[in-house]
N, C-alpha and C positions, 0 to 999 in steps of 0.2 A: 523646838525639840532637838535633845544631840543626836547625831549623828553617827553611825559606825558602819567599818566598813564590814560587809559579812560575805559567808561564801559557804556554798554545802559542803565544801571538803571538808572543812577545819572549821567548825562553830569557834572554838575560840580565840577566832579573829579577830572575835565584836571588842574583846579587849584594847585592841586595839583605837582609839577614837580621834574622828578629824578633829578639829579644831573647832571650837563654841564660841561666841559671841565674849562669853567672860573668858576665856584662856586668852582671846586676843586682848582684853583689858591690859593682861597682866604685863606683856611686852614693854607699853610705853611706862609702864609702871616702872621694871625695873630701869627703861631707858634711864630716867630720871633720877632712880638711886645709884645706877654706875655713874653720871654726871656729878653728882652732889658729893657725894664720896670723892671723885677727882678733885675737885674743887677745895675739898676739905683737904686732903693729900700736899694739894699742890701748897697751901695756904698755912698749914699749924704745923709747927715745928719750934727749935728754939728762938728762933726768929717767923713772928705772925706777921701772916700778907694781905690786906683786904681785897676782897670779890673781886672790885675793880681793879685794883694792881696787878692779879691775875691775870685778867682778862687783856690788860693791856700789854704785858707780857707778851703772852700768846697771840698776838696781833702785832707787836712788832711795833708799837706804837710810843710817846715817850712816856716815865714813871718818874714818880717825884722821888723814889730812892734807887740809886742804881744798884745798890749792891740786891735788891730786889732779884733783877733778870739774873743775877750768876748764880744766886742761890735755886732759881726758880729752874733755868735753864742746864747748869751744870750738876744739880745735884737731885731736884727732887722730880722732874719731868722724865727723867731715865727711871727712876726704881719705880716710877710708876705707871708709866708705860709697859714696865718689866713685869708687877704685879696683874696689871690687865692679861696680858698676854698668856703669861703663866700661867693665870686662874683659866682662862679660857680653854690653854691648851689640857692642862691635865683633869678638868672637867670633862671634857670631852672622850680624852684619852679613857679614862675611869668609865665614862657608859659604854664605848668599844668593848672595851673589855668585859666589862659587866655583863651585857647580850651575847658576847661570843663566848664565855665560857661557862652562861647561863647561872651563875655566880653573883648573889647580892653582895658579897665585902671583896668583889676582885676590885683590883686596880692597881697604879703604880708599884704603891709599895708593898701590898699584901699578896700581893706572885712575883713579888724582889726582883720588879724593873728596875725600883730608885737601886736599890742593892748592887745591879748590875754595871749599873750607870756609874753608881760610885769605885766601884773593881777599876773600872776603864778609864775612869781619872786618875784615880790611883798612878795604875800605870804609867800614866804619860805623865803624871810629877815626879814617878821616880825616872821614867827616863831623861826628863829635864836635868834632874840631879846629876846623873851619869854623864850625859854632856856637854851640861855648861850652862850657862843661865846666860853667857855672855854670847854664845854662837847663836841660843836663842834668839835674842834682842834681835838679830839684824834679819829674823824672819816671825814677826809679830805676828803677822794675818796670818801666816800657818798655822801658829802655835796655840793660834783660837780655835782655827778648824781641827790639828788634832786634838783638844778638848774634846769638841762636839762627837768628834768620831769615834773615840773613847768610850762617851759617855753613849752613844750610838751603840756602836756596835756590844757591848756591854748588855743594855737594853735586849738587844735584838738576839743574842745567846742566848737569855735565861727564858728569852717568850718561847723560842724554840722547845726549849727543855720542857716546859709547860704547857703546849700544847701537844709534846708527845704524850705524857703523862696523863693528861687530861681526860684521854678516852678509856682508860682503865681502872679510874679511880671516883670516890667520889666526891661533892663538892666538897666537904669538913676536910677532908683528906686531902686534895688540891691546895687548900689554905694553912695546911701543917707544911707541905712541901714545900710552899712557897715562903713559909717565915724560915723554914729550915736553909733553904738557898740564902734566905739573907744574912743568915749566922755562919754562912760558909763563906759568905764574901766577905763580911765584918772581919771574919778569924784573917784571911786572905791578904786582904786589906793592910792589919795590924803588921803581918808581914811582909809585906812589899815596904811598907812603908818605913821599918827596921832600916831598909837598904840607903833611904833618903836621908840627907844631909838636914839639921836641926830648921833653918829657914823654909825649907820645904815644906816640912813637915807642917811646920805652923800654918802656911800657907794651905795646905788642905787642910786642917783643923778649921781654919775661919772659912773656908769654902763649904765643910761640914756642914758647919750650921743651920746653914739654908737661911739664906736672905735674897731679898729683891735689889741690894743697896750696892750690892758688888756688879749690877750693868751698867756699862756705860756705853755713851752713844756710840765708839766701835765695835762694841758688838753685836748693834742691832743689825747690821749689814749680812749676818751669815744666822741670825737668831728670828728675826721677823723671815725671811723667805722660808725658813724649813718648816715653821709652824703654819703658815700660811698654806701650803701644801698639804701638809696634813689635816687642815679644817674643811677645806675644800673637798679633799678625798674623802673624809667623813661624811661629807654630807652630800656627797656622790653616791655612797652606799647606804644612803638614809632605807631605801627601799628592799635592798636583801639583808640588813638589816631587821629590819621589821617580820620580813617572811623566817629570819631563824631565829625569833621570838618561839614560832611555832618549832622547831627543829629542824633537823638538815634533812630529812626524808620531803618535807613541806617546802623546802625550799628547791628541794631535787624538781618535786613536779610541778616547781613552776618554771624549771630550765634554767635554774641558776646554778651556774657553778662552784658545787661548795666549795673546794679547795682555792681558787681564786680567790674568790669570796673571803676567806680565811686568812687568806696572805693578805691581800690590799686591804684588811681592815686590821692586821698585825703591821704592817708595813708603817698604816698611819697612825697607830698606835706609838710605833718607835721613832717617828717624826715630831709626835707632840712632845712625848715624854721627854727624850734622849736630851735636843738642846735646852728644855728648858732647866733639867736636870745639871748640863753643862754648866751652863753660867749663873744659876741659882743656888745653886746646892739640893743635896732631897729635901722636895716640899712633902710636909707628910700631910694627911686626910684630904687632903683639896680634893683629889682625884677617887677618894671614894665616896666622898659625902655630897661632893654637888650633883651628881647625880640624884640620889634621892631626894635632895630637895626640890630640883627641879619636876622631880612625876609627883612629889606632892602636892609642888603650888599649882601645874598646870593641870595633874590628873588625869595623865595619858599613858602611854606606851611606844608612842607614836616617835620614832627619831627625826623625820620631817620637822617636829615642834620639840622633840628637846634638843637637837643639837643646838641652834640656836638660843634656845632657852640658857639650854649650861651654860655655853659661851659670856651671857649677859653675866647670869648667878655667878659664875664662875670668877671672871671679871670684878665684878662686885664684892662678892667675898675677901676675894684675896686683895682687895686695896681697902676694904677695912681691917684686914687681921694684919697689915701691910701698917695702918694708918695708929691704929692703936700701939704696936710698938713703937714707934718714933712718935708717939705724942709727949710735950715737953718735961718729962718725971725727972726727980728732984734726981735720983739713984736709976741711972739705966741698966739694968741689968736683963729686960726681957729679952728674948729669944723668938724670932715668928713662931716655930714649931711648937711652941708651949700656947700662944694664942691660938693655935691652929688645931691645938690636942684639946684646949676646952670647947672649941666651937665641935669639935668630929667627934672626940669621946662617945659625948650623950645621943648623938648622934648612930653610931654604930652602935649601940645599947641599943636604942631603939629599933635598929635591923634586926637585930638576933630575935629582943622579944617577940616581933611582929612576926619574924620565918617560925612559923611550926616543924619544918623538917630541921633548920640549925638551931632552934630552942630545947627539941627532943635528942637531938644526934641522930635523927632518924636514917639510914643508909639508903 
């Protein structure tokens, strides 16, 4: 029999549910699809690698074609590493968000975090433009971290603005303000970017895009520690989390700190998002949809069991919508975010119908 947890105060706790015998199936399930999917990743391209060559690869052992390891190692073990991490982080980031502003379509980019992010890099390519691309060069590692802080701090403005707003408005009305922020950065954006030199320019155009294919292994050093942080911290607050399922009064009498509370889980919110934002470009739906999929397959509420879950799904996802664009087509012309709009689309369709308060406009 399932289990829930329950309590006189707040009956609807019981929503809330441990973990069942089948939601623990589903783990090693997807263990297995994020493995296979790597493997597929690491393997199809214009040049195909067999299993074993992989494997051998990645053990460091020898291969009957060398140019194997440079393709394997210099090119397709970074973007998808990149795509793991990504997926994992703004899946995560996307359920933060979701429970703290009580919000089924919040996430990165529908309260214009990605938006924010983008402002912030912005900035820091037109300040490159302004002084010099060659003063740059001789401080590389910086020039990653202001990205990130950019793209950070960027982030971390518009959450501000958002959760001022948040307490006086309702949710339809939170997700107008928040598409509206984005068309402010966009507008913002176009003109900063007026200021920047033609190579520049281009250079944030192809960073636009949003791909996994622009990391490289130096900038796992400042991109794996901040997401790492912020997962941790997530799932540090698995548990006040959960009590502000019920609301912040419910969460008052159990001695939790809302305002704390609220920071450190916006805090990690701009940790997952911000760098992956940096070095990716905006990824758009990841961080709204794998949420949902994840209380679908596991059927809970419980952050204890989805953070970990999204992470997996998360993961998962985005090294197939990762794997599909680089599969070997005759005319390359896709885009991830076009893969990532037909998996999230129907997806978000399906939210709206399922909300009766956002399928009525109900206030």
């Amino acid at each position: 029999m399932e289990q829930t947890i329950s309590t006189p105060i707040k009956p609807g706790l019981a929503n809330i549910k441990l973990p069942s015998h089948n939601r623990l199936f589903w783990f090693p399930v997807l263990v297995v699809c994020a493995v296979v999917v790597f493997l597929l990743e690491l393997g199809i391209g214009a040049v195909t690698i067999p299993v074993e060559g992989i494997i051998s690869v990645l053990l460091g052992q020898e291969i009957a074609d060398t140019t194997w390891r440079t393709i394997i190692v210099e090119l397709r073990l970074p973007r998808t590493l990149a795509a793991m991490i990504g997926g994992a982080a703004l899946g995560v980031a996307g359920l933060q968000l979701q429970t703290l502003f009580k919000n089924p379509l919040a996430g990165p980019w529908a309260l214009g975090l990605t938006a924010g992010a983008q402002l912030g890099v912005a900035l820091v390519v037109t300040t490159a433009a302004v002084i010099g691309s060659s003063i740059l060069e001789k401080f590389a590692f910086m020039s990653n971290l202001s990205i990130v802080a950019g793209a950070m701090i960027g982030c971390f403005v518009v959450l501000l603005v958002m959760v001022s707003i948040s307490k006086y408005v309702s949710t339809i009305t939170l997700l107008i303000f928040g598409l509206m922020l984005g068309f402010l950065a966009q507008g913002l954006i176009s003109v900063i970017l007026h200021f920047t030199n033609e190579s520049q320019g281009k250079i944030y155009g192809g960073w636009n895009d949003g791909s996994f294919a622009g990391v490289y292994w130096e900038h796992f050093p400042v991109l794996f520690p901040l997401v790492i942080v912020g997962l941790i911290g997530g799932w540090l607050m698995s548990k006040s989390l959960n009590a502000f399922l019920l609301g912040e009064n419910y969460a008052r009498s159990l001695g939790l700190s809302v305002k704390r509370t609220r920071l450190i889980t916006l805090g990690c919110a701009v940790l997952l998002a911000g760098p992956v934002t940096a070095y990716c470009g905006p990824i758009l739906f990841l961080g709204l949809i794998i949420p949902h999929l994840a209380r679908g397959v596991f059927n809970t509420s419980d952050h204890r069991i989805l953070i970990p879950a999204v992470m997996l799904l998360g993961a998962t996802v985005a090294q197939a919508a990762d794997l599909f664009v680089h599969l070997p087509w005759e005319k390359h012309f896709l885009h991830l975010n076009a893969v990532n709009a037909l998996i999230g689309a129907p997806v978000v369709m399906w939210v709206i119908l399922k909300n009766r308060k956002m399928r009525g406009f109900e206030m």
